[in-house]
N, CA, C and O atoms as CSV, one atom per row, in Angstrom:
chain,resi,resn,atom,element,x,y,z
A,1,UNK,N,N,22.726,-23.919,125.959
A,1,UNK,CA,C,22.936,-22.488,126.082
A,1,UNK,C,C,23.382,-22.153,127.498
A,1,UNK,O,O,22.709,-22.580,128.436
A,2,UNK,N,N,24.432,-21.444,127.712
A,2,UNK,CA,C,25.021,-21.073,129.060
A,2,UNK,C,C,24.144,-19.470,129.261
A,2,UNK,O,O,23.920,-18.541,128.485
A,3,UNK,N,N,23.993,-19.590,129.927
A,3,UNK,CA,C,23.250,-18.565,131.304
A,3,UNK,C,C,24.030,-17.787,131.918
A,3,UNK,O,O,24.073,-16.558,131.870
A,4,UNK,N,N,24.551,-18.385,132.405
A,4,UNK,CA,C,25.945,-17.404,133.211
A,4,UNK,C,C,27.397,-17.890,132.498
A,4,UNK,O,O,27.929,-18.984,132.313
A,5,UNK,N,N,27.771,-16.403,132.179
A,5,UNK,CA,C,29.655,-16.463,131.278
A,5,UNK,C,C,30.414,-17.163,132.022
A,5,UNK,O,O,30.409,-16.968,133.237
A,6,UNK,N,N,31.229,-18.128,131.441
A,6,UNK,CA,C,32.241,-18.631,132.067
A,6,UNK,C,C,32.935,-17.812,132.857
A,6,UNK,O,O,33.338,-16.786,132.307
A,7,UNK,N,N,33.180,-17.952,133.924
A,7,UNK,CA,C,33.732,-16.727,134.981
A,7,UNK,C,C,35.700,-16.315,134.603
A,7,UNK,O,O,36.252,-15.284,134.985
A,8,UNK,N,N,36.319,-17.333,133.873
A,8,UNK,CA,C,37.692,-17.529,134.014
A,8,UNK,C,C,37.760,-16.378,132.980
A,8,UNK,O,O,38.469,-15.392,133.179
A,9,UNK,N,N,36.750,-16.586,131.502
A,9,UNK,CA,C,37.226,-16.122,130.486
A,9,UNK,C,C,36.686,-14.356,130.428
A,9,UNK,O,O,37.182,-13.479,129.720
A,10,UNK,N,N,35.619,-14.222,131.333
A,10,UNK,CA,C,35.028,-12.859,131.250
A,10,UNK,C,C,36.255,-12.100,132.345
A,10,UNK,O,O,36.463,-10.889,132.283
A,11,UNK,N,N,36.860,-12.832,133.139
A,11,UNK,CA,C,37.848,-12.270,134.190
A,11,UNK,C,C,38.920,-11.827,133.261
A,11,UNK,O,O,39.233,-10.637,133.267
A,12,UNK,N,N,39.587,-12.761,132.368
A,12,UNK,CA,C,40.777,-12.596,131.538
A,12,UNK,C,C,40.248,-11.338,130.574
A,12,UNK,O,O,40.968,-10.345,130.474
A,13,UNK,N,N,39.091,-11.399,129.934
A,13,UNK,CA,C,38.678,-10.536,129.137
A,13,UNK,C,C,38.837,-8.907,129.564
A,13,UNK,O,O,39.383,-8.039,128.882
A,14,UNK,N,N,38.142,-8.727,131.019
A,14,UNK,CA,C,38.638,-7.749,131.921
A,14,UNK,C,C,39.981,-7.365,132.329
A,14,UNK,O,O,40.301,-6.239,132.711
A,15,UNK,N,N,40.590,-8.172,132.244
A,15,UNK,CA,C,42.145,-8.354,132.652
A,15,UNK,C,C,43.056,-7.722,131.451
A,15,UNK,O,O,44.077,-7.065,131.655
A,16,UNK,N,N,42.496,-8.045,130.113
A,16,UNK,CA,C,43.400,-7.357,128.701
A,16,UNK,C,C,42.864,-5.833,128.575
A,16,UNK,O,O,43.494,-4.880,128.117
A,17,UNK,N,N,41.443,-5.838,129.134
A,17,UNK,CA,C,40.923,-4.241,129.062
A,17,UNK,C,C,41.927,-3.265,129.391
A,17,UNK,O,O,42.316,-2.261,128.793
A,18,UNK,N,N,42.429,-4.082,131.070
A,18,UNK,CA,C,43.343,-3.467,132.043
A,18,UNK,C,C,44.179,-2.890,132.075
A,18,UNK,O,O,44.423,-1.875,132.728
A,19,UNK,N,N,44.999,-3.669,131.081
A,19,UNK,CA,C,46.296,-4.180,130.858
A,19,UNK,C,C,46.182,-3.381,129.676
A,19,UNK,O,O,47.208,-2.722,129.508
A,20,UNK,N,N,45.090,-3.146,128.568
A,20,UNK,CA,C,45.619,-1.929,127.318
A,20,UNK,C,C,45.469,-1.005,128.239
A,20,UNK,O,O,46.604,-0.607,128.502
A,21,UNK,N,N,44.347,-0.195,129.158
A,21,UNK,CA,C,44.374,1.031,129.598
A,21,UNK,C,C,45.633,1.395,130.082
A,21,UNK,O,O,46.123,2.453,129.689
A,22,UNK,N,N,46.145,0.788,130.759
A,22,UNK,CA,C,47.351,0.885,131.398
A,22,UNK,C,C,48.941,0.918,130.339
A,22,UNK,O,O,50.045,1.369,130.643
A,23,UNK,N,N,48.566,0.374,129.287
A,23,UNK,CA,C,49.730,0.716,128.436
A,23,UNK,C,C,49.455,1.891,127.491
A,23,UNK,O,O,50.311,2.430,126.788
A,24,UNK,N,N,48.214,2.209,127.554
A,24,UNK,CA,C,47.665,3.517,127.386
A,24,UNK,C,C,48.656,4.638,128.021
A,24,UNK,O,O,49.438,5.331,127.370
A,25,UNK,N,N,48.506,4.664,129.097
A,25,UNK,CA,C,48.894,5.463,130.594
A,25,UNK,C,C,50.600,5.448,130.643
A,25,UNK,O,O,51.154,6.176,131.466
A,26,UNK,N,N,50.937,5.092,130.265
A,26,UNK,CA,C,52.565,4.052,130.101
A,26,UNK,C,C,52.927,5.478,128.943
A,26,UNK,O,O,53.571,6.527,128.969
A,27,UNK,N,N,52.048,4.708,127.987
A,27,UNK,CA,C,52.759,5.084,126.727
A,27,UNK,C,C,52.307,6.698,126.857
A,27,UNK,O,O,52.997,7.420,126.137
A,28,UNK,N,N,51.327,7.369,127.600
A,28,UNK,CA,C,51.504,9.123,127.596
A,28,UNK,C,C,52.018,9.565,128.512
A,28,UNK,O,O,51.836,10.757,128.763
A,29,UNK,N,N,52.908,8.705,129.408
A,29,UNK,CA,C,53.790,9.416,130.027
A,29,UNK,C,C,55.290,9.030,129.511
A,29,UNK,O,O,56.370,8.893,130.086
A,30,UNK,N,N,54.804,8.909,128.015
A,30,UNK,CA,C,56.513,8.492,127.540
A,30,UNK,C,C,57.371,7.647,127.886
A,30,UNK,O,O,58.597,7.746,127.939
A,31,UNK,N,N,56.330,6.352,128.253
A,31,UNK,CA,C,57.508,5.076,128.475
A,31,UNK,C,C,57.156,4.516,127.133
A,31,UNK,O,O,56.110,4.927,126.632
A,32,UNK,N,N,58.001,3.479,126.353
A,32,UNK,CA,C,58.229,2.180,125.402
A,32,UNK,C,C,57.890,1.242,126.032
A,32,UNK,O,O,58.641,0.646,126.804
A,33,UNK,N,N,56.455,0.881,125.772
A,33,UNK,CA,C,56.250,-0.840,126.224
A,33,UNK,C,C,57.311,-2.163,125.255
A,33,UNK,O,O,57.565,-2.409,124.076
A,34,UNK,N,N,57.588,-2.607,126.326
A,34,UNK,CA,C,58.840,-3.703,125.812
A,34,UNK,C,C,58.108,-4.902,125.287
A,34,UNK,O,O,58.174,-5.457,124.191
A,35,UNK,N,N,57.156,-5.242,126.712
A,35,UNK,CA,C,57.250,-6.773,126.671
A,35,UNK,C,C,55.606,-6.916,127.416
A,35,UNK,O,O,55.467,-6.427,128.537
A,36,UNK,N,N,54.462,-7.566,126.770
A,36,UNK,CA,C,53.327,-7.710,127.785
A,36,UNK,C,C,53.575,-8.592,127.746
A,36,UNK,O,O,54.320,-9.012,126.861
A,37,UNK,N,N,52.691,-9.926,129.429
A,37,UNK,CA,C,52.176,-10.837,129.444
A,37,UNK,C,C,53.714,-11.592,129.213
A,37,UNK,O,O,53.601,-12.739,128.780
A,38,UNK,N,N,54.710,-11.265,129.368
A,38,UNK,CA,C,56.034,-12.207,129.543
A,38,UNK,C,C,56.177,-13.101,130.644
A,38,UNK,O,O,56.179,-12.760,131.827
A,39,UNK,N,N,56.355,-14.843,129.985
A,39,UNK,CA,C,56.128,-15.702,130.998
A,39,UNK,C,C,57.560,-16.304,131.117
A,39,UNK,O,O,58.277,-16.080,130.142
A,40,UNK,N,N,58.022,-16.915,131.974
A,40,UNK,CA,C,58.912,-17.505,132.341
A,40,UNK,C,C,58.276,-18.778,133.114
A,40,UNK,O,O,57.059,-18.958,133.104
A,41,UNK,N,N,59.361,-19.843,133.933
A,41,UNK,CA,C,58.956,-20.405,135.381
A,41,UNK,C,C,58.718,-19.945,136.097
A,41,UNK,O,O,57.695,-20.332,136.663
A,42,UNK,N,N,59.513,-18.650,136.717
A,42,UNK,CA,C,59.372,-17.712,137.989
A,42,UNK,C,C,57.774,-17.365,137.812
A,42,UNK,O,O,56.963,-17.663,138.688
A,43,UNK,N,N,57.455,-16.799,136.767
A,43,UNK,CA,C,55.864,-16.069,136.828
A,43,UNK,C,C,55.636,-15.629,135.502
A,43,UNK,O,O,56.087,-16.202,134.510
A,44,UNK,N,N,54.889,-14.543,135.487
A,44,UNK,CA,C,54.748,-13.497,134.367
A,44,UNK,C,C,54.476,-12.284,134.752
A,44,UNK,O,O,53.946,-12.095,135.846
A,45,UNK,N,N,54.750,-11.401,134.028
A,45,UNK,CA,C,55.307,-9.882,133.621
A,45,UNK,C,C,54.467,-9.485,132.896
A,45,UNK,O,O,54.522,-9.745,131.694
A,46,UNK,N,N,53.273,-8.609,133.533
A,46,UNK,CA,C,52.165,-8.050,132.879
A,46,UNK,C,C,52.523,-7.036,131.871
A,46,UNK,O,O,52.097,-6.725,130.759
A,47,UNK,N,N,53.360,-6.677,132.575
A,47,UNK,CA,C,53.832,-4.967,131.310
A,47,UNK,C,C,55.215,-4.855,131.625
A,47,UNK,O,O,55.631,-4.771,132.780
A,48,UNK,N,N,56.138,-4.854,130.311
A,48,UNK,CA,C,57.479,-4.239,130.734
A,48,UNK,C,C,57.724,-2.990,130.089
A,48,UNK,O,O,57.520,-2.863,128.882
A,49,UNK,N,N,58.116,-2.126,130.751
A,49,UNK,CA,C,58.062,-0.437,129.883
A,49,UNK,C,C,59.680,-0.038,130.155
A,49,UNK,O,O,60.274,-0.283,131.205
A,50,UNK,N,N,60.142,0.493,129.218
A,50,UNK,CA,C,61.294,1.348,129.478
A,50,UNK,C,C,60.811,3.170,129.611
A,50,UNK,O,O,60.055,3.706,128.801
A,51,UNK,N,N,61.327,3.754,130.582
A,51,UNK,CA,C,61.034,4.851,131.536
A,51,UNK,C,C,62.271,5.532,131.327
A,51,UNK,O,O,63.154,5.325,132.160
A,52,UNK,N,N,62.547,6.443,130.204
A,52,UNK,CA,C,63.730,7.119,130.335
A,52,UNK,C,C,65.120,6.023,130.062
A,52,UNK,O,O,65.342,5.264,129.119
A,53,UNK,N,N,65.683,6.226,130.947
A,53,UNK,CA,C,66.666,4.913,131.620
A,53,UNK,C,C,66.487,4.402,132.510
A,53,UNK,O,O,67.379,4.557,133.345
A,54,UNK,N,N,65.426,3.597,132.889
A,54,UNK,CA,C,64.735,2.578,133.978
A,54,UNK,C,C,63.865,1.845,133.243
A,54,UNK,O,O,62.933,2.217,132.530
A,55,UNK,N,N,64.320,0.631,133.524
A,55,UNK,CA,C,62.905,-0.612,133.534
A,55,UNK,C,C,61.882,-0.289,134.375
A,55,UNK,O,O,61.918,0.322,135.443
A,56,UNK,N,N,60.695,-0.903,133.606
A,56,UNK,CA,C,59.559,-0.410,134.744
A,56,UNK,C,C,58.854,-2.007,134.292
A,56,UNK,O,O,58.747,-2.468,133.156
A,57,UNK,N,N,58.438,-2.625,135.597
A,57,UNK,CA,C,57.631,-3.687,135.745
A,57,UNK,C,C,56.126,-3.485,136.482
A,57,UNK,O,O,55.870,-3.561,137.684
A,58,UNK,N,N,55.010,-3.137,135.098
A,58,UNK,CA,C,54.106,-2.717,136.019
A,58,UNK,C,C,53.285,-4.126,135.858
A,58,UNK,O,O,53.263,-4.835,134.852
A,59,UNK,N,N,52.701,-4.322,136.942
A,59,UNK,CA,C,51.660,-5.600,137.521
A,59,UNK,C,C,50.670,-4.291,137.680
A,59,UNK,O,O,50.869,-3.156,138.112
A,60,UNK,N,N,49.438,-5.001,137.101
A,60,UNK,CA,C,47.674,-4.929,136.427
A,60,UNK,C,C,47.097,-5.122,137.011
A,60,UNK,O,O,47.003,-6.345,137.118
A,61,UNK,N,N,46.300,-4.467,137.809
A,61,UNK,CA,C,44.966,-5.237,138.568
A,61,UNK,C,C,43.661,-4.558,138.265
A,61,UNK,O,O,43.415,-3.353,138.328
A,62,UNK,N,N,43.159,-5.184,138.050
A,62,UNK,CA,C,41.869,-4.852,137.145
A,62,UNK,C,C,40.210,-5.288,138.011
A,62,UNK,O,O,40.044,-6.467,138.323
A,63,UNK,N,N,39.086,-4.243,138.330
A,63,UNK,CA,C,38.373,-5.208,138.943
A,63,UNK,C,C,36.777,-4.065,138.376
A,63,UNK,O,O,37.037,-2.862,138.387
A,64,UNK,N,N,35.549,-4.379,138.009
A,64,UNK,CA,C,34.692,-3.720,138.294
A,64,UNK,C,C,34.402,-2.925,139.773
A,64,UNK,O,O,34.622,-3.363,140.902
A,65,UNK,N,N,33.657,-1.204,139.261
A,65,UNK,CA,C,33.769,-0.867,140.321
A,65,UNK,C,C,33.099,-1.334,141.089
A,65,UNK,O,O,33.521,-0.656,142.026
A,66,UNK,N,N,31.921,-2.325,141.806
A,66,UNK,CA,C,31.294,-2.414,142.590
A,66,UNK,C,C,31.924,-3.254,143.266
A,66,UNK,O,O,31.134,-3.858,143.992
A,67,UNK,N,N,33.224,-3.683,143.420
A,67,UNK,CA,C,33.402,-4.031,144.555
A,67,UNK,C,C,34.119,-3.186,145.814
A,67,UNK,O,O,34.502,-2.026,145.658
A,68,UNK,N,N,34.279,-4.046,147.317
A,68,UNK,CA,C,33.722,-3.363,148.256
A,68,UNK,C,C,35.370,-3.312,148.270
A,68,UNK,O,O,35.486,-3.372,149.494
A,69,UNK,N,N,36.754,-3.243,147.785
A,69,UNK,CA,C,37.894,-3.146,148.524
A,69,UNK,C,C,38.600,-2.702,146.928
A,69,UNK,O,O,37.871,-2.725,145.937
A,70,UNK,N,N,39.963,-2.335,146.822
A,70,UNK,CA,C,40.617,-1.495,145.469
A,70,UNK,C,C,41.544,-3.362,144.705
A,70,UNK,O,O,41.946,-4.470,145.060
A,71,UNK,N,N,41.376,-2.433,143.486
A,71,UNK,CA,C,42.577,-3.651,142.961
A,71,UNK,C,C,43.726,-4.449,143.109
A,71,UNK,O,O,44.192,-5.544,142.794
A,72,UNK,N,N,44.096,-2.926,144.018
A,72,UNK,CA,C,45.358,-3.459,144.432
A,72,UNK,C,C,45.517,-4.530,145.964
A,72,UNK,O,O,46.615,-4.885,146.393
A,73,UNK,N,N,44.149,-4.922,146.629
A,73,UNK,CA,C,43.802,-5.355,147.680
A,73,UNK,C,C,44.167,-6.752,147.145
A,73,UNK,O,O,44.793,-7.530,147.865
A,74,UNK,N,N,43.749,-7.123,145.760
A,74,UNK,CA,C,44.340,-8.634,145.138
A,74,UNK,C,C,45.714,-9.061,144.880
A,74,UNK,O,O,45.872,-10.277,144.781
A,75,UNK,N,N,46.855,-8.227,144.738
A,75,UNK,CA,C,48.209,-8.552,144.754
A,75,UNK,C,C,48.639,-9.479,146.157
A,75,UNK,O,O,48.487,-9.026,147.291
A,76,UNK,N,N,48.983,-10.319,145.986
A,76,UNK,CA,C,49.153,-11.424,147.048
A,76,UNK,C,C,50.756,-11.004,147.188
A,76,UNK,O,O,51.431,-10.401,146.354
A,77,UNK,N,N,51.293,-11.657,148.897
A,77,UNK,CA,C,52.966,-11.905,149.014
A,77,UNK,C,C,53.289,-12.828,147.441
A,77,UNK,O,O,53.941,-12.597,146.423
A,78,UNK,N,N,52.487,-13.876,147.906
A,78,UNK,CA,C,53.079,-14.858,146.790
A,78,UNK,C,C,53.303,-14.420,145.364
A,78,UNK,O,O,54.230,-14.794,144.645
A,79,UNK,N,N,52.055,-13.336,144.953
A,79,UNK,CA,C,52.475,-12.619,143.859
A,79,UNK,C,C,53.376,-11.825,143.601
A,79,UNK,O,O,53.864,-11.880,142.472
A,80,UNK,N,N,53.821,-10.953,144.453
A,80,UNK,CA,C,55.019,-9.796,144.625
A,80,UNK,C,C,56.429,-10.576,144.853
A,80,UNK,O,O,57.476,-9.983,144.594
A,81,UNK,N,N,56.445,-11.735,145.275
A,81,UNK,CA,C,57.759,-12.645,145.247
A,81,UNK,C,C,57.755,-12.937,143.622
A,81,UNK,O,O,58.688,-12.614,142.887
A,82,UNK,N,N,56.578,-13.587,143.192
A,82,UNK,CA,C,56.503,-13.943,141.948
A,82,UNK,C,C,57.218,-12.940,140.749
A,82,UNK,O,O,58.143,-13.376,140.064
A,83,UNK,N,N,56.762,-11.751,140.597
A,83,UNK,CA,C,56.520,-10.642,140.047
A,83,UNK,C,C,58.429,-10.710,140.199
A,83,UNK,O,O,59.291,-11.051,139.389
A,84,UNK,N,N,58.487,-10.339,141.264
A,84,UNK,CA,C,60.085,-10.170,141.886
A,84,UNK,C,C,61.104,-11.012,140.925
A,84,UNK,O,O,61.991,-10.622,140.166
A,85,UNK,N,N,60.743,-12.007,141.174
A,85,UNK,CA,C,61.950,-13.005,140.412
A,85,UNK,C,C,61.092,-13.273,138.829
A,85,UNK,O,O,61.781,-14.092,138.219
A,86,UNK,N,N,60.373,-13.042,138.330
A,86,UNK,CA,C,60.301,-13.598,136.887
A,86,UNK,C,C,60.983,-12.172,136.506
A,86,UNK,O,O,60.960,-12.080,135.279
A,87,UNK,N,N,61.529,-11.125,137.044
A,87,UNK,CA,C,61.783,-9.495,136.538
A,87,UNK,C,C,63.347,-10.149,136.732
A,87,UNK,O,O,63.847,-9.894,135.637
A,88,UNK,N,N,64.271,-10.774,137.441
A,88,UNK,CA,C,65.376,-10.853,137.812
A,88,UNK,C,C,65.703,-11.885,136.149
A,88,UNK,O,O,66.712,-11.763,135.454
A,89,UNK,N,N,64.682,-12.712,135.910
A,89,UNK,CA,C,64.996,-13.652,135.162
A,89,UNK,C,C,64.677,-13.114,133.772
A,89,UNK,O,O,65.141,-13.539,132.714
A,90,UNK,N,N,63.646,-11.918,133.969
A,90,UNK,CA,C,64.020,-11.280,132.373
A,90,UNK,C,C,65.142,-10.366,132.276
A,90,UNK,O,O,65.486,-10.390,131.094
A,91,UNK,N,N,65.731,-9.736,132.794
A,91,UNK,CA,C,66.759,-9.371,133.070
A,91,UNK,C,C,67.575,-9.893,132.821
A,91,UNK,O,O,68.503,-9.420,132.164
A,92,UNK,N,N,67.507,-11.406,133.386
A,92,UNK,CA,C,69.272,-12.226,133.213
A,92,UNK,C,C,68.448,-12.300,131.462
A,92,UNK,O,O,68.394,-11.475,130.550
A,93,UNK,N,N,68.068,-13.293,131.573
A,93,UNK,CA,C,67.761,-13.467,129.817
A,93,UNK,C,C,67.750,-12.811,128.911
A,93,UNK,O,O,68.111,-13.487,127.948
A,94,UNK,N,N,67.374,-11.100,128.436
A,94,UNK,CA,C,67.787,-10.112,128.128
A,94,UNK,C,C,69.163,-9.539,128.109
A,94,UNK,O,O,69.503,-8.597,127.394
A,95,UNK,N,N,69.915,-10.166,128.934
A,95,UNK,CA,C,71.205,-9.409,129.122
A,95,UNK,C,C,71.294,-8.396,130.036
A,95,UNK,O,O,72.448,-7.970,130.090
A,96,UNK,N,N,70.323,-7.681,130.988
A,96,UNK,CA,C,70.334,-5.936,130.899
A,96,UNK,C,C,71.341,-6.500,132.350
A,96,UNK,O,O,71.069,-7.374,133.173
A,97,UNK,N,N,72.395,-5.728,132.256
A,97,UNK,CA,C,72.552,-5.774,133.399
A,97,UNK,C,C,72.929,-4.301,134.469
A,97,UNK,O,O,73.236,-4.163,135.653
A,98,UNK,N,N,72.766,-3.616,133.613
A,98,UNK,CA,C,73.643,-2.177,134.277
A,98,UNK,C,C,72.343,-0.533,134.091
A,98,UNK,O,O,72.547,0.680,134.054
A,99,UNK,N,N,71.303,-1.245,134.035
A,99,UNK,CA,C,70.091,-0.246,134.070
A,99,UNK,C,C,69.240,-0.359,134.945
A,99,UNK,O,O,68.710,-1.444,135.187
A,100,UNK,N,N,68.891,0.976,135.716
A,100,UNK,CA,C,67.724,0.368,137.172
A,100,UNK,C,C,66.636,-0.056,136.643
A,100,UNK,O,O,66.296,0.318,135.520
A,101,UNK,N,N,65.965,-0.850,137.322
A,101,UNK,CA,C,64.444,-0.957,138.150
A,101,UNK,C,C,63.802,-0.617,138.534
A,101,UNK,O,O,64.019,-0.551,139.744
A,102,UNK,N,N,62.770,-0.196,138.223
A,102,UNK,CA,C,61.406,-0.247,139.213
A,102,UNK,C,C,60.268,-1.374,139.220
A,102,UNK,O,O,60.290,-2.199,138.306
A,103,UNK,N,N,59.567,-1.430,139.913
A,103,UNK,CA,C,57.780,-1.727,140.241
A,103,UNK,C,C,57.172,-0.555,140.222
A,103,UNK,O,O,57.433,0.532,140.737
A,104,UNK,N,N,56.351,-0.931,139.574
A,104,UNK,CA,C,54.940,0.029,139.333
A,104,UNK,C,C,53.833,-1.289,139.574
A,104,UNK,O,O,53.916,-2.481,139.278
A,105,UNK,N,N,52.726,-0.447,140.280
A,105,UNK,CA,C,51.386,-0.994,140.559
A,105,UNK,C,C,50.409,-0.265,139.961
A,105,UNK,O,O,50.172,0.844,140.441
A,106,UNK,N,N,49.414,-0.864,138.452
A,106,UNK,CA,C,48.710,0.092,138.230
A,106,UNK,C,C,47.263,-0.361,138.191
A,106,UNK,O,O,46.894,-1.324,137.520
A,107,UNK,N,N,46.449,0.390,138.954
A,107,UNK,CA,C,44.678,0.090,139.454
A,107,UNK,C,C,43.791,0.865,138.566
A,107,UNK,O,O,43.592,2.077,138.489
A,108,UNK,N,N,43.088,-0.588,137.621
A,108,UNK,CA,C,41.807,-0.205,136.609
A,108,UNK,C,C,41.458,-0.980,137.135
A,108,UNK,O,O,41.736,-2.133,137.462
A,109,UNK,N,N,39.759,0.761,137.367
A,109,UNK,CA,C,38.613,0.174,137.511
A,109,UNK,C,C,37.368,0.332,136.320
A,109,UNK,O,O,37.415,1.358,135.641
A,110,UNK,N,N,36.366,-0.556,136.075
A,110,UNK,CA,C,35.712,-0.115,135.172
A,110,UNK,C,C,34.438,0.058,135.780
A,110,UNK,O,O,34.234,-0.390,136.908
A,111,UNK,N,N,33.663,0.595,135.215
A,111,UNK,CA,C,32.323,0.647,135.753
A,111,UNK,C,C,31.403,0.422,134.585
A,111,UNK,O,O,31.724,1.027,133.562
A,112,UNK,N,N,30.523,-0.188,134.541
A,112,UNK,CA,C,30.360,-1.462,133.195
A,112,UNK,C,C,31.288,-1.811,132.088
A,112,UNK,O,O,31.925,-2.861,132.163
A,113,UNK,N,N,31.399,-1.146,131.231
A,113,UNK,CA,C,32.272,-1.509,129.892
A,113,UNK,C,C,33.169,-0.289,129.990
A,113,UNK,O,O,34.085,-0.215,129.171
A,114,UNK,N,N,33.031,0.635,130.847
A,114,UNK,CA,C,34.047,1.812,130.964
A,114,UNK,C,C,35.086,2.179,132.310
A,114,UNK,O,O,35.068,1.893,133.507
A,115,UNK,N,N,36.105,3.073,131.301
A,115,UNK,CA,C,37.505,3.281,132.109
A,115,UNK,C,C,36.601,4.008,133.481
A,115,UNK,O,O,35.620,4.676,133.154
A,116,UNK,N,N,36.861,3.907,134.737
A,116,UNK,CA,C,36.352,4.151,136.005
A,116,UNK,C,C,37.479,5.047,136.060
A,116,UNK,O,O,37.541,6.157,135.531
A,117,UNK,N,N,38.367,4.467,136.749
A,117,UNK,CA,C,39.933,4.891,136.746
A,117,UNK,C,C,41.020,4.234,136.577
A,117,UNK,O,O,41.217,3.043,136.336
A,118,UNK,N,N,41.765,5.176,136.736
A,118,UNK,CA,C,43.381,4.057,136.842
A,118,UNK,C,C,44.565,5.058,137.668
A,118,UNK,O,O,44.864,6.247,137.553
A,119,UNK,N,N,45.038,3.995,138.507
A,119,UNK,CA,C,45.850,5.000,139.875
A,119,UNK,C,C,47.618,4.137,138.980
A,119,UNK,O,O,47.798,3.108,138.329
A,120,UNK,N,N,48.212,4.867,139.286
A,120,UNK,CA,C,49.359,3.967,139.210
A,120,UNK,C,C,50.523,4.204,140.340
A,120,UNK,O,O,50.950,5.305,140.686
A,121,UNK,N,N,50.795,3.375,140.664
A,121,UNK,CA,C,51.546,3.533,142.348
A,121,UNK,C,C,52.896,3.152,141.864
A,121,UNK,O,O,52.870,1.987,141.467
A,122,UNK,N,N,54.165,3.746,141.739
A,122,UNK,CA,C,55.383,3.720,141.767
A,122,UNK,C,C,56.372,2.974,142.619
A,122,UNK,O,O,56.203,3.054,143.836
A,123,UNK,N,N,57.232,2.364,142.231
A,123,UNK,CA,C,57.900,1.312,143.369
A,123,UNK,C,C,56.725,0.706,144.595
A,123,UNK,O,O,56.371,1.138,145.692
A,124,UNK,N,N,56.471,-0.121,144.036
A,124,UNK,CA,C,55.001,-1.228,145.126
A,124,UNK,C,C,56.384,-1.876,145.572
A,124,UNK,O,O,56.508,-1.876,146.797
A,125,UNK,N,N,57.512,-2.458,144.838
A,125,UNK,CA,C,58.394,-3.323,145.639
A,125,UNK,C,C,59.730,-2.734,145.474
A,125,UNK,O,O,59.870,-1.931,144.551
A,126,UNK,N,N,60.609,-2.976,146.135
A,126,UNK,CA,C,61.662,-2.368,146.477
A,126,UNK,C,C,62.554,-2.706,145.207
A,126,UNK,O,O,62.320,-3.818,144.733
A,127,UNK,N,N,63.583,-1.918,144.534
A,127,UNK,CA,C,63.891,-1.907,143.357
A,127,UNK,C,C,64.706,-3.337,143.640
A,127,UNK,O,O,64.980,-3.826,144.735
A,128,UNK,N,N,64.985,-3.816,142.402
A,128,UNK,CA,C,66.136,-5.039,142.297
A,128,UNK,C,C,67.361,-4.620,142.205
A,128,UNK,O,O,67.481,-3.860,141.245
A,129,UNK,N,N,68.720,-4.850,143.023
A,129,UNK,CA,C,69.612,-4.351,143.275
A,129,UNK,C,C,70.370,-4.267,141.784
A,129,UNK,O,O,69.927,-5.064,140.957
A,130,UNK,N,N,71.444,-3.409,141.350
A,130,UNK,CA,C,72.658,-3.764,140.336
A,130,UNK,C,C,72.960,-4.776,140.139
A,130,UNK,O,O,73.484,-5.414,141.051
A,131,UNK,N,N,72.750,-5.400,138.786
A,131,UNK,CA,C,73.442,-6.622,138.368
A,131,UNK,C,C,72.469,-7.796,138.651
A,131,UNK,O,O,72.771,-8.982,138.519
A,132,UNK,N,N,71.316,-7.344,139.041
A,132,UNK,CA,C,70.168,-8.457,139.805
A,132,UNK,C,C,70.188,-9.492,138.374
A,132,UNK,O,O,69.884,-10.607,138.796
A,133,UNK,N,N,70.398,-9.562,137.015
A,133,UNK,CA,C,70.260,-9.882,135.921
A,133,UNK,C,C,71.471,-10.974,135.747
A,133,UNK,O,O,71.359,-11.828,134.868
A,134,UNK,N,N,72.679,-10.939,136.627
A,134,UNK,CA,C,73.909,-11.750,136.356
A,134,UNK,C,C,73.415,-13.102,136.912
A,134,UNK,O,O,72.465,-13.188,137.690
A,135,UNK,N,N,74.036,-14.015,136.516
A,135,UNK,CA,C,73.704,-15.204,136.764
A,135,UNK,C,C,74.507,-15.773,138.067
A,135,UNK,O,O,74.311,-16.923,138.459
């Protein structure tokens, strides 16, 4: 009998909570979720939403409230490069080539089994230029 939850799978478990609230949030401000959890080599693509006429690539960060710093304190360089190019490579693979971009950053917190909040921060990275999708 385990005592203490495997830490990987109660994290991931928290992580899909996140990741519906947030396509929650998506979907009542009238975006079309495209694509969750889209993996490539480059990385993966927590949420892809279409926004009007803009792609929107929002990255999830998800954390109980008791800790001492925000969700978004966990997005690493290495992640935002990541994030960066697996979006260039759904793009090329999709075809899209002639519709903008954004980043979106969106912060769920829970406080035991419940929605705490959720912030969502608009362009976290600088859009991907025209044509970022051509090979």
């Amino acid at each position: 009998m385990k005592i203490i939850p495997d830490a990987r799978k109660y994290s991931a478990k928290l992580g899909r909570k996140g990741e519906n609230a947030a396509c929650e949030l998506l979907q009542a401000a009238g975006m079309t979720i495209l694509a969750r959890n889209w993996r490539c080599k480059a990385g993966e693509l927590d949420i892809v939403a279409l926004d009007q006429n803009e792609i929107v690539f929002a990255e999830v960060k998800t954390m109980r409230k008791k800790e001492f710093f925000t969700p978004a304190a966990n997005l690493s360089l290495r992640q935002r490069r990541r994030n960066f190019n697996a979006a260039k490579v759904y793009l090329r693979t999709l075809h899209i080539f002639n519709i903008p971009s954004r980043f979106d950053l969106i912060e769920v917190t829970f406080s035991g089994m419940f929605l705490s909040s959720i912030i969502r921060h608009t362009n976290y990275l600088p859009p991907l230029p025209p044509g970022s999708g051509k090979s």
